[in-house]
Every structure is written in structure tokens, then in C-alpha cells.
N, CA, C and O atoms as CSV, one atom per row, in Angstrom:
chain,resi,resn,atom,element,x,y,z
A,1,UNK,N,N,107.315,112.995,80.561
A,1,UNK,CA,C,106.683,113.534,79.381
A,1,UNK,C,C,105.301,114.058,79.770
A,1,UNK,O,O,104.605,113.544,80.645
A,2,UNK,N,N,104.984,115.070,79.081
A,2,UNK,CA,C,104.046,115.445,79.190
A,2,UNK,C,C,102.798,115.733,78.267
A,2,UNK,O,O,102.924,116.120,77.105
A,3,UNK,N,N,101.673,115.530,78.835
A,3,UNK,CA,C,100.543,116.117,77.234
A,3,UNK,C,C,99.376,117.159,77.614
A,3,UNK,O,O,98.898,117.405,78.721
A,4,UNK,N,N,99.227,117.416,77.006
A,4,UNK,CA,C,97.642,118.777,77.216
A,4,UNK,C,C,96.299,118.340,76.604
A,4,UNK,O,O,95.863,118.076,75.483
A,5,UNK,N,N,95.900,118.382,77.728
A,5,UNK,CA,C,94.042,118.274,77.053
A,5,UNK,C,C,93.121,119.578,77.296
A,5,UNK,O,O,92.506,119.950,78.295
A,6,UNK,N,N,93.219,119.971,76.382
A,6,UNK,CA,C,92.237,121.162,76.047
A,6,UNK,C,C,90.497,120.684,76.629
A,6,UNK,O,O,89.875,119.654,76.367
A,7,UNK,N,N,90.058,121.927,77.522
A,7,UNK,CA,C,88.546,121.650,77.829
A,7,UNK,C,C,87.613,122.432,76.391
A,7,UNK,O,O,87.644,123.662,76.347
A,8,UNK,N,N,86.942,121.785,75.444
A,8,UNK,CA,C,86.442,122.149,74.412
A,8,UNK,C,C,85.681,123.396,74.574
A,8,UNK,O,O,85.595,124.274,73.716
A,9,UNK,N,N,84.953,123.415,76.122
A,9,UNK,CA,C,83.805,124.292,76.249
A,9,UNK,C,C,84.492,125.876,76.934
A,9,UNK,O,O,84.067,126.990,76.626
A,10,UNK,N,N,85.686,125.586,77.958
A,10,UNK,CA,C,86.090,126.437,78.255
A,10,UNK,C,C,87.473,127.124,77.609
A,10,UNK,O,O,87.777,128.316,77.574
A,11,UNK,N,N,88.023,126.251,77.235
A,11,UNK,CA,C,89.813,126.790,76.253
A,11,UNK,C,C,90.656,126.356,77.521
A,11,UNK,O,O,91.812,126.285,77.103
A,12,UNK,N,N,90.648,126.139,78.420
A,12,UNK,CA,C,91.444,125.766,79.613
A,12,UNK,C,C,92.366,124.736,79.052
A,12,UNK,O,O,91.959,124.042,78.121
A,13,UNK,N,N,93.701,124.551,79.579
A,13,UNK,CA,C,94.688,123.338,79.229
A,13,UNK,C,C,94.855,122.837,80.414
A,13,UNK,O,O,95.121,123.539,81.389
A,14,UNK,N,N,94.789,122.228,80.435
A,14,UNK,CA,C,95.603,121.071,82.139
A,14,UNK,C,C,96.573,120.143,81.009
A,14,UNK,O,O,96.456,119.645,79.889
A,15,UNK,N,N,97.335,120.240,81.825
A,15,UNK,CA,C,98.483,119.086,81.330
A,15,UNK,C,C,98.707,117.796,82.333
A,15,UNK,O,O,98.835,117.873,83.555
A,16,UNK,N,N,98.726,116.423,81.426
A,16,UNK,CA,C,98.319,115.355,81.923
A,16,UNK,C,C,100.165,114.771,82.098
A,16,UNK,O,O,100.953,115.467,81.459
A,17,UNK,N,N,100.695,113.764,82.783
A,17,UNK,CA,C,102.048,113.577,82.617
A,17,UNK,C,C,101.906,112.167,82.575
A,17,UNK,O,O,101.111,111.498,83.234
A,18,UNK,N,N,102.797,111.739,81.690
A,18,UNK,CA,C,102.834,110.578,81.549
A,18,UNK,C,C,104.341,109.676,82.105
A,18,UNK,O,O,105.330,110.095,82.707
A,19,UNK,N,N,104.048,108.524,81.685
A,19,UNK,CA,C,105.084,107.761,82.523
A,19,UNK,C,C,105.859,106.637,81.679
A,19,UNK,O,O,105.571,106.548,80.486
A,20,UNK,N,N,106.776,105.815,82.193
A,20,UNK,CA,C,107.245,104.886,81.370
A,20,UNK,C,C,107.351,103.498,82.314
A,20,UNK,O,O,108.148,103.269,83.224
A,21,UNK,N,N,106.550,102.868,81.920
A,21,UNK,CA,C,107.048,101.289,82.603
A,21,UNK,C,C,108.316,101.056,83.056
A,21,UNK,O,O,109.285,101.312,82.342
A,22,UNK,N,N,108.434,100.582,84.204
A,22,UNK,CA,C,109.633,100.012,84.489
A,22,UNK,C,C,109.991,98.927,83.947
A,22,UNK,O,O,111.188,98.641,83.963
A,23,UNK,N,N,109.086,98.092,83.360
A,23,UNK,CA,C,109.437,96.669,82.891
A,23,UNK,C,C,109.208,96.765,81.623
A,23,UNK,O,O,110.216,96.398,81.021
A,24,UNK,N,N,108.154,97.163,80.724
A,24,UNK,CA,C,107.797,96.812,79.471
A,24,UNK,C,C,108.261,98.133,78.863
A,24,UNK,O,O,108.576,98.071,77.674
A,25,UNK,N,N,108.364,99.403,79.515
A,25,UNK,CA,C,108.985,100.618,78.303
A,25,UNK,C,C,107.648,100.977,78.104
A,25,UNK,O,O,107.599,102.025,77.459
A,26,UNK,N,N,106.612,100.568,78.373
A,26,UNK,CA,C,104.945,101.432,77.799
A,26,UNK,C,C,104.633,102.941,78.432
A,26,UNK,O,O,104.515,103.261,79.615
A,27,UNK,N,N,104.548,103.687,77.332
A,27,UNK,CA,C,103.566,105.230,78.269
A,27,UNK,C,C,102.368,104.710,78.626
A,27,UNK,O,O,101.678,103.959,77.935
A,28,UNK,N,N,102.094,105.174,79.864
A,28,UNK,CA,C,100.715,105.011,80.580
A,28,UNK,C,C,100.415,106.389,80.789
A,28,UNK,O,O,101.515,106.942,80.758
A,29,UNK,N,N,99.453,107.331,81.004
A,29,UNK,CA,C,99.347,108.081,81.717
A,29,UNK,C,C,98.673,108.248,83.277
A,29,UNK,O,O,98.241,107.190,83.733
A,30,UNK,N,N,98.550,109.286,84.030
A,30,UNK,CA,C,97.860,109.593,85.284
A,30,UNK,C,C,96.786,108.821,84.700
A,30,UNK,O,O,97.271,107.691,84.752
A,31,UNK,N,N,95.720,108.705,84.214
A,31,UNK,CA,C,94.309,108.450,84.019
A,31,UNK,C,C,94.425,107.141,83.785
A,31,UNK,O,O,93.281,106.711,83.640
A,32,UNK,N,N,95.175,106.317,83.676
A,32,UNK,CA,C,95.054,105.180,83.510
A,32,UNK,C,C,95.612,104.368,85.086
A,32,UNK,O,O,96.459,104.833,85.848
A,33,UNK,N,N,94.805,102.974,85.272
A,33,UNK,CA,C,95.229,102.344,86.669
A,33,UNK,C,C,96.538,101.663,86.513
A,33,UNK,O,O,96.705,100.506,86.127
A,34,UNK,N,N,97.509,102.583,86.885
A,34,UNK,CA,C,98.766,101.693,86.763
A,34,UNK,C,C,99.496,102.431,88.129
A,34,UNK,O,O,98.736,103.068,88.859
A,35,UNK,N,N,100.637,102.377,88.416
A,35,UNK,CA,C,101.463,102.752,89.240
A,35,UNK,C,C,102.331,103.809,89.248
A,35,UNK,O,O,103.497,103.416,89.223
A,36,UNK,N,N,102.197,105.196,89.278
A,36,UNK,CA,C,102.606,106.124,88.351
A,36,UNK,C,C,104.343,106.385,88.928
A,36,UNK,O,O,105.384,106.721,88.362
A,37,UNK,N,N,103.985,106.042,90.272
A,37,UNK,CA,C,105.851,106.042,91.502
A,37,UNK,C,C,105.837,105.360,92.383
A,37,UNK,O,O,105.011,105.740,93.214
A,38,UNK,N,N,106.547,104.166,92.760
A,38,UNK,CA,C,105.943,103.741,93.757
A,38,UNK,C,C,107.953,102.901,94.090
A,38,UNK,O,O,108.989,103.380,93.630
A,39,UNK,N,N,107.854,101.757,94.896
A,39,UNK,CA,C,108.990,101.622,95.453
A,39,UNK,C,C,108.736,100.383,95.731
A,39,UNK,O,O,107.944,99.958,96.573
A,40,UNK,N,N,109.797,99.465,94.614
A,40,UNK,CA,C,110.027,98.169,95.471
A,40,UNK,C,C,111.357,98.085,95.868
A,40,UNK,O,O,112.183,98.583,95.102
A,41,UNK,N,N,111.856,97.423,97.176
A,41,UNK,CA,C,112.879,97.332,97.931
A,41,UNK,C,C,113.292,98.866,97.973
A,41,UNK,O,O,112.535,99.656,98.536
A,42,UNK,N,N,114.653,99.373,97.303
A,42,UNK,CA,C,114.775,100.258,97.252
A,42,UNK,C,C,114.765,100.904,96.037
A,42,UNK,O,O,115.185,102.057,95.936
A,43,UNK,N,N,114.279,100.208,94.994
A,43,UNK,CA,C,114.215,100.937,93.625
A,43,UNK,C,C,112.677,101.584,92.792
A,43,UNK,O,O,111.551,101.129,92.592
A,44,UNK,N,N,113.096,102.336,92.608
A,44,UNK,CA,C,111.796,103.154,92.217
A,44,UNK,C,C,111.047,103.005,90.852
A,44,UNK,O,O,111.699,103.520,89.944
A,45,UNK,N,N,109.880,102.456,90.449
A,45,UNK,CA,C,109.409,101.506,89.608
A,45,UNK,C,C,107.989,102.973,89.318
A,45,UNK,O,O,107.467,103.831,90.028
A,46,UNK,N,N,107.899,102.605,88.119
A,46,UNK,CA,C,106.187,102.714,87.396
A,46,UNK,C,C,105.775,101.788,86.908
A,46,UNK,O,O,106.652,101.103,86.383
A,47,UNK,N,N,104.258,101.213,86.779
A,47,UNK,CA,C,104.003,100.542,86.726
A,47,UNK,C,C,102.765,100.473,85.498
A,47,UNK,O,O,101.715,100.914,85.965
A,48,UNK,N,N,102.637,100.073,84.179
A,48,UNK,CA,C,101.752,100.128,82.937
A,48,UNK,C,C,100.694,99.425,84.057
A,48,UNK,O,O,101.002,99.002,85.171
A,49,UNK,N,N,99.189,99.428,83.347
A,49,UNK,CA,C,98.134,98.483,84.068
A,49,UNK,C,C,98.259,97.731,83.790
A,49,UNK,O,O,97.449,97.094,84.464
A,50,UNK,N,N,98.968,96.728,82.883
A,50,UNK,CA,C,99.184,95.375,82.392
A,50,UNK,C,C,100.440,94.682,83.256
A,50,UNK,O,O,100.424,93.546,83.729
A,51,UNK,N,N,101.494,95.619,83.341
A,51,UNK,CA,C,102.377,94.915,84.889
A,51,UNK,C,C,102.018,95.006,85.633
A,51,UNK,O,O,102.342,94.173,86.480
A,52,UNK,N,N,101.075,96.026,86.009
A,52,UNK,CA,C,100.479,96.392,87.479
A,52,UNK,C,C,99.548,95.208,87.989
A,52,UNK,O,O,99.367,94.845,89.151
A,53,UNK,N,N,98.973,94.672,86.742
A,53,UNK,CA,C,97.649,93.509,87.262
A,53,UNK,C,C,98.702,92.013,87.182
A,53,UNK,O,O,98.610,90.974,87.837
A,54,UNK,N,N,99.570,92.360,86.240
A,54,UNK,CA,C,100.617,90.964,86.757
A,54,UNK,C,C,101.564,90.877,87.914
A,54,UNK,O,O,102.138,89.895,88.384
A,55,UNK,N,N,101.585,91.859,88.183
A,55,UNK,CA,C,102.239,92.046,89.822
A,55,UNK,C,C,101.751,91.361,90.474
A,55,UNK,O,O,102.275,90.454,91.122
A,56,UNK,N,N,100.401,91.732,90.417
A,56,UNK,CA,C,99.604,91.409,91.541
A,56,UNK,C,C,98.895,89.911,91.279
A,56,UNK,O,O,98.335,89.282,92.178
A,57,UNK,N,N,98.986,89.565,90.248
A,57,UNK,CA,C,98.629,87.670,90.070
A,57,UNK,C,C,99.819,87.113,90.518
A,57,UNK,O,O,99.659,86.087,91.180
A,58,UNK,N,N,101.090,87.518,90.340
A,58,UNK,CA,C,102.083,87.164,91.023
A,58,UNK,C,C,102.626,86.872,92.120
A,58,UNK,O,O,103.430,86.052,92.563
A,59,UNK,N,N,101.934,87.828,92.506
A,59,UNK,CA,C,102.083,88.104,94.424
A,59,UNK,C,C,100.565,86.814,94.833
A,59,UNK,O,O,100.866,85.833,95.512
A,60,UNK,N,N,99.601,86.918,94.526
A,60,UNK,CA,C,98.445,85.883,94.567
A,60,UNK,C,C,98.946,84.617,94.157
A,60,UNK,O,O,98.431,83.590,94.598
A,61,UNK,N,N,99.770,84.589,93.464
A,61,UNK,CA,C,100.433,83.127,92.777
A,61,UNK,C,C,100.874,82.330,93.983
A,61,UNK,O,O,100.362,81.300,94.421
A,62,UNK,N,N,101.978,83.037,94.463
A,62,UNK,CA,C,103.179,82.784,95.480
A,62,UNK,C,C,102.115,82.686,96.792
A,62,UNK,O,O,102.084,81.677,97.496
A,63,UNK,N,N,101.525,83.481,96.957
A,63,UNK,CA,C,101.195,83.315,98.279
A,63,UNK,C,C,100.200,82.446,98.486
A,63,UNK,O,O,100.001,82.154,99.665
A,64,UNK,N,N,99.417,81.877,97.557
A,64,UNK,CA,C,98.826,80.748,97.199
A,64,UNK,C,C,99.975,79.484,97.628
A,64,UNK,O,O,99.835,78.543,98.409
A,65,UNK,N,N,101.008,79.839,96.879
A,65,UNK,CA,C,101.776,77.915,96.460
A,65,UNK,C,C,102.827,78.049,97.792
A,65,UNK,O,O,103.701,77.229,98.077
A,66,UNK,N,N,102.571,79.064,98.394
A,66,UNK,CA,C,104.125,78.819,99.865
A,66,UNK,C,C,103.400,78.526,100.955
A,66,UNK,O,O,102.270,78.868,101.304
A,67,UNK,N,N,104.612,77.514,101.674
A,67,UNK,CA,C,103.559,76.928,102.794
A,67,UNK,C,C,104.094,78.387,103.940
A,67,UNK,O,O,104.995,79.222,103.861
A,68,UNK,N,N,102.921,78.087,105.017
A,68,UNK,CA,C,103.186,79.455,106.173
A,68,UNK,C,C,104.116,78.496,107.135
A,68,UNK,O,O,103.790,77.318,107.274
A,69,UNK,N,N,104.911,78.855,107.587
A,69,UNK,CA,C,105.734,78.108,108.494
A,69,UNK,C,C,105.386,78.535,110.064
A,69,UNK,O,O,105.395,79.705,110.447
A,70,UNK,N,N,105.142,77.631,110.733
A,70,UNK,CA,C,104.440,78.129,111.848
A,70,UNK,C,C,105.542,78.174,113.200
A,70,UNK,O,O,105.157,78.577,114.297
């Protein structure tokens, strides 16, 4: 999907594209910190900033509570 933001001063359009969560179904757009394509294992994921920052407490979780096996 896509949207347009008009520059007020010049009339110019750029069009912004938006995305859909892989997990929650949320539009995020480019301008926001989320994951716009990216790849886990072999499946291809976007990521809202709200899964994107639970990803990553997740991944900090685990690698916190697993022992390293030496």
C-alpha cells in the first residue's frame, strides 16, 4: 500500500509505502523504526516497531537464561 505526502511549500508528491506486520496485521510505514523486509529462516517477515522491539527483548531474554555450552 501506498500513501502521498505532499511538500506544502513546493507541490511535490513523494509517495511513502507502507507495510503490514507479519505478526500483529499493523500498517507501519518507511518512517517508522520497524522492519520493512527482512528474513527469518527462510520466511519473509515485516516487522511493526512494537514486534520489532519484542523481537529483540526476546532474543535478550533467551540469551540471557541459556547456558553457553563449552
Amino acid at each position: 500500500m501506498m500513501g502521498k505526502v505532499i511538500n506544502i511549500h513546493t507541490g511535490k508528491e513523494r509517495e511513502i509505502e507502507s507495510f503490514d506486520c507479519s505478526i500483529c496485521n499493523d500498517k507501519f510505514s518507511e518512517n517508522e523504526v520497524g522492519l520493512q523486509r527482512g528474513i527469518i529462516g527462510s520466511t519473509i517477515v515485516s516487522l511493526c516497531p512494537i514486534c520489532f522491539k519484542g523481537m529483540f527483548a526476546l532474543v535478550d531474554y533467551f540469551s540471557e537464561h541459556t547456558p553457553i555450552e563449552e
